[in-house]
Jmol script that loads the backbone (N, CA, C; Angstrom):
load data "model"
ATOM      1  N   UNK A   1       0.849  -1.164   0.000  1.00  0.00           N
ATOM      2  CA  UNK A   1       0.000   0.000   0.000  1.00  0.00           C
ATOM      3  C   UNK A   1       0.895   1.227   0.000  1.00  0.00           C
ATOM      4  N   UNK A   2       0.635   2.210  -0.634  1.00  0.00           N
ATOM      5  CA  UNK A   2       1.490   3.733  -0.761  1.00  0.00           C
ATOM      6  C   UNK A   2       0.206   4.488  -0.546  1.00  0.00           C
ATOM      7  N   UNK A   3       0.858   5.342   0.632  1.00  0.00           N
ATOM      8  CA  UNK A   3      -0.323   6.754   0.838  1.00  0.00           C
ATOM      9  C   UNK A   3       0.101   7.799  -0.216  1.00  0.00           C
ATOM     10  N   UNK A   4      -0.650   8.508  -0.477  1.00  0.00           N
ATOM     11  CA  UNK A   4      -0.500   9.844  -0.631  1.00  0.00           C
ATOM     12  C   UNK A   4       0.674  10.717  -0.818  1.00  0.00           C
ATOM     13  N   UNK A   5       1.545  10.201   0.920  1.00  0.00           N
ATOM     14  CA  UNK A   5       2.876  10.452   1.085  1.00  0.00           C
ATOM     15  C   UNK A   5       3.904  10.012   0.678  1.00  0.00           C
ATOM     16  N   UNK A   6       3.228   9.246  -0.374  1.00  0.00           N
ATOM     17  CA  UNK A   6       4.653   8.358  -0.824  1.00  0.00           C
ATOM     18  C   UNK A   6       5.441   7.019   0.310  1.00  0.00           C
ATOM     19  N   UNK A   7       4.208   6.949   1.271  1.00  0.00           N
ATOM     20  CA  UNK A   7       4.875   6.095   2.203  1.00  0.00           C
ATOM     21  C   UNK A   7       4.416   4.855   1.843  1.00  0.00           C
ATOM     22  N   UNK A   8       5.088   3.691   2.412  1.00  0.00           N
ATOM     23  CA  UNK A   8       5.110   2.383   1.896  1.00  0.00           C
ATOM     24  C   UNK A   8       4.647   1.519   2.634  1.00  0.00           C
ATOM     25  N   UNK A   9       3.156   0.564   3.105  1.00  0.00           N
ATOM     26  CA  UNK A   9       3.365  -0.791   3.888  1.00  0.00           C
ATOM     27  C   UNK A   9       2.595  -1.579   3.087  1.00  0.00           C
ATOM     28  N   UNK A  10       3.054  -2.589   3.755  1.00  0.00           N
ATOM     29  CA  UNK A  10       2.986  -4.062   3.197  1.00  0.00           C
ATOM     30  C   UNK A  10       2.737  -4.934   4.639  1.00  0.00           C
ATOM     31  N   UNK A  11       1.537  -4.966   4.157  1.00  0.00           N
ATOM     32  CA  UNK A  11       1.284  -6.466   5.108  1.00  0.00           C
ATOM     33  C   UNK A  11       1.576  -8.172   4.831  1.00  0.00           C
ATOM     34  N   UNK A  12       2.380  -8.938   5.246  1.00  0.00           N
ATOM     35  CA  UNK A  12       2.672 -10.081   4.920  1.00  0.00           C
ATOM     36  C   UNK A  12       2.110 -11.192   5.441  1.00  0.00           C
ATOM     37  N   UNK A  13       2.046 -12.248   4.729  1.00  0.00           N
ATOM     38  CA  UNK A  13       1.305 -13.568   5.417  1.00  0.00           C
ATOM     39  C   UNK A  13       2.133 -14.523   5.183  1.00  0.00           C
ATOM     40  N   UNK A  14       2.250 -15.459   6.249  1.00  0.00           N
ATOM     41  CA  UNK A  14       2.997 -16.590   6.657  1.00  0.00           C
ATOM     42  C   UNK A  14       2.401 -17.525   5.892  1.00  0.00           C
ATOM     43  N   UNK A  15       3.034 -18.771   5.336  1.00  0.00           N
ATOM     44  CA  UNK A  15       2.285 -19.646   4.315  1.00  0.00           C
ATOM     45  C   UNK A  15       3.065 -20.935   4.978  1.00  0.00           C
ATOM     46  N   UNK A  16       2.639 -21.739   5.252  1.00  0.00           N
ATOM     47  CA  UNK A  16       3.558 -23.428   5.781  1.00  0.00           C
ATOM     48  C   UNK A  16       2.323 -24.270   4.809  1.00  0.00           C
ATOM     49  N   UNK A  17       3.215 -25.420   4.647  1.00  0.00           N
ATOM     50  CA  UNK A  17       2.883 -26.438   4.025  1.00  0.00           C
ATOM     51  C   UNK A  17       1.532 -27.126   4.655  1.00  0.00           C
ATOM     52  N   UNK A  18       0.631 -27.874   3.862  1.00  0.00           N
ATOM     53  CA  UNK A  18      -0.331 -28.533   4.588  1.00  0.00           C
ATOM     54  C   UNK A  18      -1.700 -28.751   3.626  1.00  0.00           C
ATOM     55  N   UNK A  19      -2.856 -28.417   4.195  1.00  0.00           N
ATOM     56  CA  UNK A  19      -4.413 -28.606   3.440  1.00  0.00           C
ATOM     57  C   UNK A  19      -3.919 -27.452   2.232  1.00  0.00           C
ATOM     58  N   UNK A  20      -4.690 -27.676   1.403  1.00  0.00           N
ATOM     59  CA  UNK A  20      -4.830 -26.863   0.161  1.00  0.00           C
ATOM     60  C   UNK A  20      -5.858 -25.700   0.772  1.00  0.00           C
ATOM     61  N   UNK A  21      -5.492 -24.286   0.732  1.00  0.00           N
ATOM     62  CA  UNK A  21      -6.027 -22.843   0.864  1.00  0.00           C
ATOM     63  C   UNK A  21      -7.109 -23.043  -0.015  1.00  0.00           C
ATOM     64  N   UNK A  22      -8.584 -23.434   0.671  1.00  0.00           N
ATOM     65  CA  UNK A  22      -9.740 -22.954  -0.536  1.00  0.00           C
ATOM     66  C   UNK A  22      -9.939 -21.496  -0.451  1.00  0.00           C
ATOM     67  N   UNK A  23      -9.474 -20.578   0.121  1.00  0.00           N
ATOM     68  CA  UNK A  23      -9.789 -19.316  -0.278  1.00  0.00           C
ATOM     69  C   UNK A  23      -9.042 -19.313  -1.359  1.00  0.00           C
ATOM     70  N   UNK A  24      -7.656 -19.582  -1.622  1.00  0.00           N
ATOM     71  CA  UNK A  24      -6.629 -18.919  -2.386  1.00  0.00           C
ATOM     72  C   UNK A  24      -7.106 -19.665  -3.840  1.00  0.00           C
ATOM     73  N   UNK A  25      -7.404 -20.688  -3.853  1.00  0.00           N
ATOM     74  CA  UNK A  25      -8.084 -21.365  -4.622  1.00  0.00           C
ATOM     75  C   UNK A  25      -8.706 -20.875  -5.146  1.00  0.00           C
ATOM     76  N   UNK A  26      -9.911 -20.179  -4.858  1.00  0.00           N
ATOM     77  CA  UNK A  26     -10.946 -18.962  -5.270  1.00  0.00           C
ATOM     78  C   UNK A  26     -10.175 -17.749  -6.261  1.00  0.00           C
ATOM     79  N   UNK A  27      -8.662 -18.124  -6.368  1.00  0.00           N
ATOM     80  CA  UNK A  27      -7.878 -16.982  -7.024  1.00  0.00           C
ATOM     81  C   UNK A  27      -7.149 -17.760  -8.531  1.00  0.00           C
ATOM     82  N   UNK A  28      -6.910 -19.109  -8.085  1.00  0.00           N
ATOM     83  CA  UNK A  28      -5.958 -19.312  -8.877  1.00  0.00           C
ATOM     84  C   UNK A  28      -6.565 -19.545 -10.676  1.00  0.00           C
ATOM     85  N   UNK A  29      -7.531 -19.585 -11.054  1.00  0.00           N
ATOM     86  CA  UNK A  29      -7.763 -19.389 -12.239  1.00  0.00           C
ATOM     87  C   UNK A  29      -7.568 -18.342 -12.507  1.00  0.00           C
ATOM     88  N   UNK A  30      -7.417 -17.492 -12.096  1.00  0.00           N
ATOM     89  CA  UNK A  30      -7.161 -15.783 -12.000  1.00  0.00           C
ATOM     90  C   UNK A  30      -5.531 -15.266 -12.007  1.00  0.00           C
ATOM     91  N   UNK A  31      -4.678 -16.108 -11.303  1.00  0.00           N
ATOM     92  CA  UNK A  31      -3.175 -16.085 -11.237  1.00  0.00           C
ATOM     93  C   UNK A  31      -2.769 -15.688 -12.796  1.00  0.00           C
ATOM     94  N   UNK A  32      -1.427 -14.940 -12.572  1.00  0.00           N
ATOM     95  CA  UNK A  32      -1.016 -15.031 -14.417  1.00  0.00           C
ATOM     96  C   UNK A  32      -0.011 -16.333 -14.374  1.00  0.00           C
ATOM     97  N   UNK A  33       0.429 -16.385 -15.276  1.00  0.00           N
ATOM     98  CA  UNK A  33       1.404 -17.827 -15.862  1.00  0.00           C
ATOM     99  C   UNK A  33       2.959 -17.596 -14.955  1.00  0.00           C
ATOM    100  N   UNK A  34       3.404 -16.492 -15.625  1.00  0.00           N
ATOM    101  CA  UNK A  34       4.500 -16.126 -15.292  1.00  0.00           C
ATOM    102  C   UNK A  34       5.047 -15.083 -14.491  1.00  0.00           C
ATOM    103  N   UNK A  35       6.203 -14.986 -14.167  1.00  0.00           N
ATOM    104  CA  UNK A  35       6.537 -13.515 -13.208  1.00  0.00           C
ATOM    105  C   UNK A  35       6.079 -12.100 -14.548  1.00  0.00           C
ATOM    106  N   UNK A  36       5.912 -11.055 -13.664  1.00  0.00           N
ATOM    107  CA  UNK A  36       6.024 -10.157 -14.091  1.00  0.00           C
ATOM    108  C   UNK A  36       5.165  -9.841 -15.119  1.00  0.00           C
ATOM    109  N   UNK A  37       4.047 -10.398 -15.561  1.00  0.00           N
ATOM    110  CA  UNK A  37       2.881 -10.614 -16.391  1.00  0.00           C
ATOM    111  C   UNK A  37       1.608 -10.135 -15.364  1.00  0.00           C
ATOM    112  N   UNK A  38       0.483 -10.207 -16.706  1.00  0.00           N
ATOM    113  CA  UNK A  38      -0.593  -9.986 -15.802  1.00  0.00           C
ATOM    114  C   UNK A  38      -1.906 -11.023 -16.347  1.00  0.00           C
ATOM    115  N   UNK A  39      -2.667 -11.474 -15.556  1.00  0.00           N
ATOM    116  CA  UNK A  39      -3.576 -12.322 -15.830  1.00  0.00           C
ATOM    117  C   UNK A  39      -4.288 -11.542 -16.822  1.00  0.00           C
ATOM    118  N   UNK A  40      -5.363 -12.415 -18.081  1.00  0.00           N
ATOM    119  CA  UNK A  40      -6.492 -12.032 -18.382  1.00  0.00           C
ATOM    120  C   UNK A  40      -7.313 -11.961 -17.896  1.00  0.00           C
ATOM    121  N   UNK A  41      -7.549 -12.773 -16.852  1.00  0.00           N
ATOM    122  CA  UNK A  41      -9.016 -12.445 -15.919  1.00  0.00           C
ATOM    123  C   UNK A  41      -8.599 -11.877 -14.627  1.00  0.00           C
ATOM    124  N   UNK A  42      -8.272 -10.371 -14.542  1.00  0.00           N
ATOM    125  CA  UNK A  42      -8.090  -9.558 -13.738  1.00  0.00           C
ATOM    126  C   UNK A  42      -8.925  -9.464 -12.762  1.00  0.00           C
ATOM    127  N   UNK A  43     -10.661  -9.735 -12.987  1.00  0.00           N
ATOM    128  CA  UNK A  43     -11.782  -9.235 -12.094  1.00  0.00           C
ATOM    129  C   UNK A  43     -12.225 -10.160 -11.328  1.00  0.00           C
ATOM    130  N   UNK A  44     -12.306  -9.631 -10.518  1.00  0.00           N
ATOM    131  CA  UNK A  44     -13.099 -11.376  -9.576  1.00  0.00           C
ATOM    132  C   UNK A  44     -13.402 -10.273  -7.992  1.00  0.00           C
ATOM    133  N   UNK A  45     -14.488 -10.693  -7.816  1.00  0.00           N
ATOM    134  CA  UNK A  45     -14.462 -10.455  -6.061  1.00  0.00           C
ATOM    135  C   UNK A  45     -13.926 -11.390  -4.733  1.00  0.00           C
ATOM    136  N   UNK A  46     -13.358 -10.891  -4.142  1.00  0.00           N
ATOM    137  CA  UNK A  46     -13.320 -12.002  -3.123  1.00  0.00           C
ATOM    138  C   UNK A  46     -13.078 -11.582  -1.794  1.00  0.00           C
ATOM    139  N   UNK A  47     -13.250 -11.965  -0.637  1.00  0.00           N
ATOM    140  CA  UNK A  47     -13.376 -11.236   0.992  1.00  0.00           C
ATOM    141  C   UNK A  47     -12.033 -11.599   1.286  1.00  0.00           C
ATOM    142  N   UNK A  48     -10.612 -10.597   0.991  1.00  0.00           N
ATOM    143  CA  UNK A  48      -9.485 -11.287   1.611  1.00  0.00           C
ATOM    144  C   UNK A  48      -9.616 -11.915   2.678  1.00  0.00           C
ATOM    145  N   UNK A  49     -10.650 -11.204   3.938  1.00  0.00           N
ATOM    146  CA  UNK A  49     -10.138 -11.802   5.360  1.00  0.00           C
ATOM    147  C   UNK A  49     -10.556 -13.201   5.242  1.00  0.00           C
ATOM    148  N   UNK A  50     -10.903 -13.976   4.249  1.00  0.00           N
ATOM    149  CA  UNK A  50     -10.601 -15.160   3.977  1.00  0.00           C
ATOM    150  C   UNK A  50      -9.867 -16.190   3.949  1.00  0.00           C
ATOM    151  N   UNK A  51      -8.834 -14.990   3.293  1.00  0.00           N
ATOM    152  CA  UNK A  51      -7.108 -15.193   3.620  1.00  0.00           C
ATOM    153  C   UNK A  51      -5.684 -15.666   4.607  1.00  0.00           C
ATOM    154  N   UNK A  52      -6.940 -14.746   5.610  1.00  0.00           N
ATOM    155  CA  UNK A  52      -6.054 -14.392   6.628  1.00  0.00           C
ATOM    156  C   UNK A  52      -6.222 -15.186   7.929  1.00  0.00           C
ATOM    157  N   UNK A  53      -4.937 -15.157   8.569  1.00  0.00           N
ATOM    158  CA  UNK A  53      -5.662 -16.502   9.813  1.00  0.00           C
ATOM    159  C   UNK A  53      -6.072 -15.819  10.963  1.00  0.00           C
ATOM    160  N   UNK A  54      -6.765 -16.583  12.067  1.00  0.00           N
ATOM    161  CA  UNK A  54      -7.850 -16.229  12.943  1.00  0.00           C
ATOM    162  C   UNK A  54      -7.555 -15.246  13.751  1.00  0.00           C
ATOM    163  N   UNK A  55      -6.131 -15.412  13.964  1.00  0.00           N
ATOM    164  CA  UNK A  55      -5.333 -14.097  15.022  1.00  0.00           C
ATOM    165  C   UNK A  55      -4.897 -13.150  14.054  1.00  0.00           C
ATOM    166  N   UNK A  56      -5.147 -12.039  14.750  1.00  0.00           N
ATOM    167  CA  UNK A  56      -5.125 -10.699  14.425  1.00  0.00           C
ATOM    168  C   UNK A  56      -3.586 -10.501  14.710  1.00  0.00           C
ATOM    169  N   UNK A  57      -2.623 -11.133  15.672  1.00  0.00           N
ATOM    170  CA  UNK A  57      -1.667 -10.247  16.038  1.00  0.00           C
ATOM    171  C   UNK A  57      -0.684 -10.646  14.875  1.00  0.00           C
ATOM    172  N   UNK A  58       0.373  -9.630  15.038  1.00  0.00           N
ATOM    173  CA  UNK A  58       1.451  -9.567  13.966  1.00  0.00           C
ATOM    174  C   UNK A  58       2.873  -8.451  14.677  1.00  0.00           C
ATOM    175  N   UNK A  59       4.121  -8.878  13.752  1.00  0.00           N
ATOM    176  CA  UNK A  59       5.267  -8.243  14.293  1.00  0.00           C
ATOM    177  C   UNK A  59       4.911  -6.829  13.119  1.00  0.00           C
ATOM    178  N   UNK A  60       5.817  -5.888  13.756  1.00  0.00           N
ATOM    179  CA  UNK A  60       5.607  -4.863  12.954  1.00  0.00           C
ATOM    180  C   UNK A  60       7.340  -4.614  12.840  1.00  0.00           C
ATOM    181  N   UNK A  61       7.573  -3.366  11.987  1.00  0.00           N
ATOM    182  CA  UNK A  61       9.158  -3.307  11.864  1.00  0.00           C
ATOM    183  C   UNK A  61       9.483  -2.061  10.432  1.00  0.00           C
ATOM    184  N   UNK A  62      10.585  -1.113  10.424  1.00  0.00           N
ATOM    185  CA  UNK A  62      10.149  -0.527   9.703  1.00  0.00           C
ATOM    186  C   UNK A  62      11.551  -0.959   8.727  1.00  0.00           C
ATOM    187  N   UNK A  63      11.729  -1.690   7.412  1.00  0.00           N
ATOM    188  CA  UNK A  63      12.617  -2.172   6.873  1.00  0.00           C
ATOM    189  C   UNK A  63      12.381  -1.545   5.216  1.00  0.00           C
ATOM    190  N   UNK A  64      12.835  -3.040   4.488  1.00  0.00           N
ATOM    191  CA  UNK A  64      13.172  -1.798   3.046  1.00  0.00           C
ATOM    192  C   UNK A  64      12.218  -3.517   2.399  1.00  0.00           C
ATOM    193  N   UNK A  65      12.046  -3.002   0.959  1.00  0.00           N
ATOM    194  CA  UNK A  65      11.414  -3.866  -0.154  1.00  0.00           C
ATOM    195  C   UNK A  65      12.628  -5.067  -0.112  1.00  0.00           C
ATOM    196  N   UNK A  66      11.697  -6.562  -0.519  1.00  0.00           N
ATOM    197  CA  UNK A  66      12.498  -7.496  -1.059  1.00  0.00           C
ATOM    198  C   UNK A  66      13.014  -7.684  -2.321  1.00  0.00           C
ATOM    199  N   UNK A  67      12.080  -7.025  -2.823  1.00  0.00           N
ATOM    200  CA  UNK A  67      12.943  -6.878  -4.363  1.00  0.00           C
ATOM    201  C   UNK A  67      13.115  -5.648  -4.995  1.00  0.00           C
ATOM    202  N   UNK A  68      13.580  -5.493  -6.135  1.00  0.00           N
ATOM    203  CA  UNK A  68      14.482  -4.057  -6.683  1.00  0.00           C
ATOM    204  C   UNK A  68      12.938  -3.277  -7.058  1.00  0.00           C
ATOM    205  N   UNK A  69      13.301  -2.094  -6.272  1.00  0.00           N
ATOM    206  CA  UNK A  69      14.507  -1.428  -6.190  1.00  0.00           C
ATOM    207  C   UNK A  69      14.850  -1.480  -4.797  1.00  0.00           C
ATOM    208  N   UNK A  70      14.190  -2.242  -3.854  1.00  0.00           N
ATOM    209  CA  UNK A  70      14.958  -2.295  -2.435  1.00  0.00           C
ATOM    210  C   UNK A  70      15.132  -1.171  -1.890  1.00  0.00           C
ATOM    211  N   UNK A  71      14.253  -0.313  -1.990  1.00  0.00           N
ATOM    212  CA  UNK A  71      14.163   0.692  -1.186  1.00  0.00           C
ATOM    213  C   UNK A  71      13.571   0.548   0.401  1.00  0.00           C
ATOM    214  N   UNK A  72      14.094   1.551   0.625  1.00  0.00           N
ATOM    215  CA  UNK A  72      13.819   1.398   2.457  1.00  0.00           C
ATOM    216  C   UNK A  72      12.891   2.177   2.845  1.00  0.00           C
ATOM    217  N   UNK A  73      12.779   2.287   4.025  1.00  0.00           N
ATOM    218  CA  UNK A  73      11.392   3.242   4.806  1.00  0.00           C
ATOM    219  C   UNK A  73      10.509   2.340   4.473  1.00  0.00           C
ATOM    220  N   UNK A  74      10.181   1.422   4.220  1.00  0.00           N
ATOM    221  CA  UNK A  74       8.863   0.441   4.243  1.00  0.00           C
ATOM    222  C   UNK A  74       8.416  -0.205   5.653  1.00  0.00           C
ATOM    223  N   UNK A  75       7.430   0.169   5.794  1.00  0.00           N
ATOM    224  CA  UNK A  75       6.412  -0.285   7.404  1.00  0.00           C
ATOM    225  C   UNK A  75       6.170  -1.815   6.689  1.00  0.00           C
ATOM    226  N   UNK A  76       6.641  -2.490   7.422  1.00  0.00           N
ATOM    227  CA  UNK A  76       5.963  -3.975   7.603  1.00  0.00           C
ATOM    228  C   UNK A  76       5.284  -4.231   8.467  1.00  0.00           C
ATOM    229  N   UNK A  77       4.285  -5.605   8.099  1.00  0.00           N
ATOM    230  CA  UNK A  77       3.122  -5.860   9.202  1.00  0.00           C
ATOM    231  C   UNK A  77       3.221  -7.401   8.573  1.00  0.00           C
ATOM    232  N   UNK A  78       3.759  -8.217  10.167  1.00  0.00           N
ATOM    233  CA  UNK A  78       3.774  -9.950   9.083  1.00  0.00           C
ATOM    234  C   UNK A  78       2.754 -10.372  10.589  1.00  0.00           C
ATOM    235  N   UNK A  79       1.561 -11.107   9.873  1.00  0.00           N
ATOM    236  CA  UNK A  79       0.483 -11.551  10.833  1.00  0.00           C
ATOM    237  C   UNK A  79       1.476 -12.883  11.196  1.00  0.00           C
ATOM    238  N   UNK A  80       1.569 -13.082  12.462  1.00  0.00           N
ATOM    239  CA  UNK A  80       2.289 -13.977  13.457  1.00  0.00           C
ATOM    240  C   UNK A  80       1.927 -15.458  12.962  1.00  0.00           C
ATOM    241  N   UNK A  81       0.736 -15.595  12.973  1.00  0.00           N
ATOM    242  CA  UNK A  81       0.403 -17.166  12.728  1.00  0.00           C
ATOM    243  C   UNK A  81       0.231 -17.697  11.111  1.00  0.00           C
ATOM    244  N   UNK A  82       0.818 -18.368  10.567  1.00  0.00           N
ATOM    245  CA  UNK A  82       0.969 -19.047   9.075  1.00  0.00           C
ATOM    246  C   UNK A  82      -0.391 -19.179   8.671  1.00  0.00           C
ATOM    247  N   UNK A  83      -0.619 -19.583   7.848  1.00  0.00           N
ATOM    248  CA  UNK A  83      -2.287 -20.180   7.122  1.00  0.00           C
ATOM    249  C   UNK A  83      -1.442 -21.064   6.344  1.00  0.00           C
ATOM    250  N   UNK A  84      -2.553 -22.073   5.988  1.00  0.00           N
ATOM    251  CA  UNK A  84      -1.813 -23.443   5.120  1.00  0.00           C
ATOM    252  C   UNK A  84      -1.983 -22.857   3.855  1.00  0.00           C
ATOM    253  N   UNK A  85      -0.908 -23.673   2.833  1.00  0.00           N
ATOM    254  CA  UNK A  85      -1.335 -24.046   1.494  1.00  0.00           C
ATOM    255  C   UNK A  85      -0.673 -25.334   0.976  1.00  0.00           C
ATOM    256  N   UNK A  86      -1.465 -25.854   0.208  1.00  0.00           N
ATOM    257  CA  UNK A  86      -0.658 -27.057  -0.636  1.00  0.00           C
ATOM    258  C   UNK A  86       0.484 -26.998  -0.961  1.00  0.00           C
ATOM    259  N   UNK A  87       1.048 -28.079  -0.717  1.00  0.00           N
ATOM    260  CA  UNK A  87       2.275 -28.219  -1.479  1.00  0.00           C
ATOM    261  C   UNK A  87       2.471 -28.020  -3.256  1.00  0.00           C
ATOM    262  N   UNK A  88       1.095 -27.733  -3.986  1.00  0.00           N
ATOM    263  CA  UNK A  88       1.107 -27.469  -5.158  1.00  0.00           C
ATOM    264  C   UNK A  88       0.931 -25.896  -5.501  1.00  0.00           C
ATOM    265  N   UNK A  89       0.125 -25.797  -4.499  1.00  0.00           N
ATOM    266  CA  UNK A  89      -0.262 -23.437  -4.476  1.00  0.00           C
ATOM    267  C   UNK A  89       1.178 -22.922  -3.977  1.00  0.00           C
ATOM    268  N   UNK A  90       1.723 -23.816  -3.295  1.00  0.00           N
ATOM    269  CA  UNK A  90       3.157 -23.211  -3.239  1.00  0.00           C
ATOM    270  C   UNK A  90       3.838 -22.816  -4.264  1.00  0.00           C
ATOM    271  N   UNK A  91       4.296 -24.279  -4.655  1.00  0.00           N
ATOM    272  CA  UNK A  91       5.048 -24.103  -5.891  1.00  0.00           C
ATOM    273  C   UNK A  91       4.644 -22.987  -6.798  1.00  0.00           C
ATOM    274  N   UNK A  92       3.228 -22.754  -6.850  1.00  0.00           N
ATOM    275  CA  UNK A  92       2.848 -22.338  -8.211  1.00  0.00           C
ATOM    276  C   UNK A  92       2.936 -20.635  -7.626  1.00  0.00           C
ATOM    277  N   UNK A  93       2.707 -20.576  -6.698  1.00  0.00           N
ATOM    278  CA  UNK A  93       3.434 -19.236  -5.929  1.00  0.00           C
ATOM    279  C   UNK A  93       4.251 -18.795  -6.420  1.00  0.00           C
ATOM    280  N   UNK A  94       5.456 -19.795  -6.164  1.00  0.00           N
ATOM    281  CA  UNK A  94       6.760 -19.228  -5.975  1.00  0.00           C
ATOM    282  C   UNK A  94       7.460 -19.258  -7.769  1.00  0.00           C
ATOM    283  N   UNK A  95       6.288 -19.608  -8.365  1.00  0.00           N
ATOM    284  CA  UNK A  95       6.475 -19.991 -10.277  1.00  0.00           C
ATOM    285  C   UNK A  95       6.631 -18.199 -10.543  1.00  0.00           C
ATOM    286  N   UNK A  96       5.029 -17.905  -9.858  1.00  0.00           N
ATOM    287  CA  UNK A  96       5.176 -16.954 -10.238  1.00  0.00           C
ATOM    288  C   UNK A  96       5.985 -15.110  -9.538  1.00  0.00           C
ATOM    289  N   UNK A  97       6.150 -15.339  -8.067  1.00  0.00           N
ATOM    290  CA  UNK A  97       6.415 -14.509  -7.686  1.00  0.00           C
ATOM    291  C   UNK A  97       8.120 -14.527  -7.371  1.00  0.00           C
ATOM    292  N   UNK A  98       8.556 -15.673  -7.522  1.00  0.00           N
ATOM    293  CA  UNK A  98      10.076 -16.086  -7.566  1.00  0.00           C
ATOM    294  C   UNK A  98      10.691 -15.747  -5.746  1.00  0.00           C
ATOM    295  N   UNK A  99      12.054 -15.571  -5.793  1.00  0.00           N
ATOM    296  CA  UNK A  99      12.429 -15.574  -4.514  1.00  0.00           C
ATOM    297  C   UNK A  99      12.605 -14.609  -3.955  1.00  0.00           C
ATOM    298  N   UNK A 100      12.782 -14.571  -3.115  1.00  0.00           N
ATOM    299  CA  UNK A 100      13.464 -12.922  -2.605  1.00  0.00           C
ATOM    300  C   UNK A 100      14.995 -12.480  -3.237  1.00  0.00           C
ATOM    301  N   UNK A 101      14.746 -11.190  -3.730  1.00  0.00           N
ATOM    302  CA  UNK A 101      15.956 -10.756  -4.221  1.00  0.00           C
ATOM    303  C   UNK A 101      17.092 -10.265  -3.381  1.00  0.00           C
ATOM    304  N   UNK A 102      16.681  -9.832  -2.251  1.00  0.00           N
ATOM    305  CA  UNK A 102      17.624  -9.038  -1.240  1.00  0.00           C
ATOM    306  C   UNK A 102      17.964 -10.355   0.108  1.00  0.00           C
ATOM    307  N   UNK A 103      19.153 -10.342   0.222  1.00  0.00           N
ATOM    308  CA  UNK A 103      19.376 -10.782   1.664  1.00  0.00           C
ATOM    309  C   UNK A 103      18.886 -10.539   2.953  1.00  0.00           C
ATOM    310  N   UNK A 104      18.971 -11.176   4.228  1.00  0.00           N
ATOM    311  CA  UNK A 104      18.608 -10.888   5.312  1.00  0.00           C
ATOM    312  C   UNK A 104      19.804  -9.652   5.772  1.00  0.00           C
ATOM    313  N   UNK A 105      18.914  -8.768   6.234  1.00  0.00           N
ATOM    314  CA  UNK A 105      19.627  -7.655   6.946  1.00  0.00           C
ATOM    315  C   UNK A 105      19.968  -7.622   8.446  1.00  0.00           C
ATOM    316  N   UNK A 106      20.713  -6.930   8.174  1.00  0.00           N
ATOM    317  CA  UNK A 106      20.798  -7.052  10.114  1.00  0.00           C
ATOM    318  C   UNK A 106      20.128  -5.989  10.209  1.00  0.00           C
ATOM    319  N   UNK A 107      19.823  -5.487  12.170  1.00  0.00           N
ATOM    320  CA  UNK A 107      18.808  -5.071  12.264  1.00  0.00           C
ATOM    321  C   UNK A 107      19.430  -3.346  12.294  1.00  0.00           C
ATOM    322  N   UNK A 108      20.583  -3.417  12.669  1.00  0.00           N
ATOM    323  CA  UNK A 108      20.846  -2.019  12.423  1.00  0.00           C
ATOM    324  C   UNK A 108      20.271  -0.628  13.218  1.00  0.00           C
ATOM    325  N   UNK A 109      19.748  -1.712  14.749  1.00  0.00           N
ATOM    326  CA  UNK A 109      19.050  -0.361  15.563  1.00  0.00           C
ATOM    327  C   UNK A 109      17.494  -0.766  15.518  1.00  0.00           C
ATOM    328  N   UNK A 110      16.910  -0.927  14.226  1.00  0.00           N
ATOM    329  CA  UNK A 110      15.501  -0.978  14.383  1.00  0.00           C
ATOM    330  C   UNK A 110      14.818  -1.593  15.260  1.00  0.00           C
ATOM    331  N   UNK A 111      13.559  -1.309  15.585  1.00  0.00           N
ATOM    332  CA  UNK A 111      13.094  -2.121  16.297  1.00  0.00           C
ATOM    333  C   UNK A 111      12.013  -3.219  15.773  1.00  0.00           C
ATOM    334  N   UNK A 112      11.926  -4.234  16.514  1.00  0.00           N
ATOM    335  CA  UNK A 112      10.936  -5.544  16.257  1.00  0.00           C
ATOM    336  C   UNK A 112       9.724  -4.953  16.897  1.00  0.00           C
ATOM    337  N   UNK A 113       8.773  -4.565  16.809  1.00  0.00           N
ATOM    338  CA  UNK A 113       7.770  -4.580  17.880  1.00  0.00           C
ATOM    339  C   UNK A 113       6.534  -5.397  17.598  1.00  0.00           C
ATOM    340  N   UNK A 114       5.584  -6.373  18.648  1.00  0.00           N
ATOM    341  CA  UNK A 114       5.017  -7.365  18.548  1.00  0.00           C
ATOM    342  C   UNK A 114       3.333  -6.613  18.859  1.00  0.00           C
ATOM    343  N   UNK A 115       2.625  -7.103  18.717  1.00  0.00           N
ATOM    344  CA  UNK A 115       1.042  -6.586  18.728  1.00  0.00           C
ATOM    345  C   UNK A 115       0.990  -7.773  20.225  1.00  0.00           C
ATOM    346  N   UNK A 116       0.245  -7.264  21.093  1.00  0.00           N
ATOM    347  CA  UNK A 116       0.233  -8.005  22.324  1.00  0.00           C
ATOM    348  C   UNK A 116      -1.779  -7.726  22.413  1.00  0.00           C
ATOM    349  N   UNK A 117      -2.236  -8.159  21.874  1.00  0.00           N
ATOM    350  CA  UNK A 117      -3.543  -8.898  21.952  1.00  0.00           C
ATOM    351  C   UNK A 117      -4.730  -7.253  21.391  1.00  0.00           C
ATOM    352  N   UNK A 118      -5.960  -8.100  21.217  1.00  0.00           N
ATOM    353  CA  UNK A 118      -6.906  -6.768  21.002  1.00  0.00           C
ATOM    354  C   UNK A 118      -7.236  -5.747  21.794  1.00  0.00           C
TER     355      UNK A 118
END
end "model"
wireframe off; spacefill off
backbone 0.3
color backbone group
């Protein structure tokens, strides 16, 4: 997400191996083929919080993009608890969105800070 201000967050979701995601499922005729492409069937509705798993809490942290241009000042928000997907929505994930381009950083001062309940 970019405000207005040109500021940057990104909320992230944890993915571990397991049942096949029928929400995400609800997407994948919709996926494009390859990186950096875009699907033909762009339109579809769907209720992310579908997506998302039952706990609300998440680490927060203010770091830079994983891939280029790797710019910094980016607010992260990674929800704490994983949601499943197949061992096949993975793959086909990672077909299309590939790996992370940037290394692990050190922390350099920043802080970790954790969401401690509603």
């Amino acid at each position: 997400h970019r405000s207005t201000e040109d500021r940057v967050a990104i909320v992230a979701l944890l993915v571990t191996g397991g049942p096949a995601n029928l929400a995400a499922h609800e997407l994948w005729d919709r996926l494009p083929v390859k990186p950096h492409t875009k699907s033909k069937r762009t339109r579809t509705l769907i209720n992310a919080r579908d997506l998302l798993p039952e706990s609300p809490d998440y680490f927060r942290y203010r770091g830079s993009l994983t891939t280029p241009p790797c710019s910094e000042n980016v607010d992260w928000l990674i929800l704490r608890t994983p949601v499943t997907f197949s061992d096949n929505q993975i793959v086909r994930l990672r077909g299309i969105m590939g790996e992370n381009a940037r290394p692990v950083q050190v922390r350099n001062g920043r802080y970790l800070l954790q969401s401690i309940g509603e």
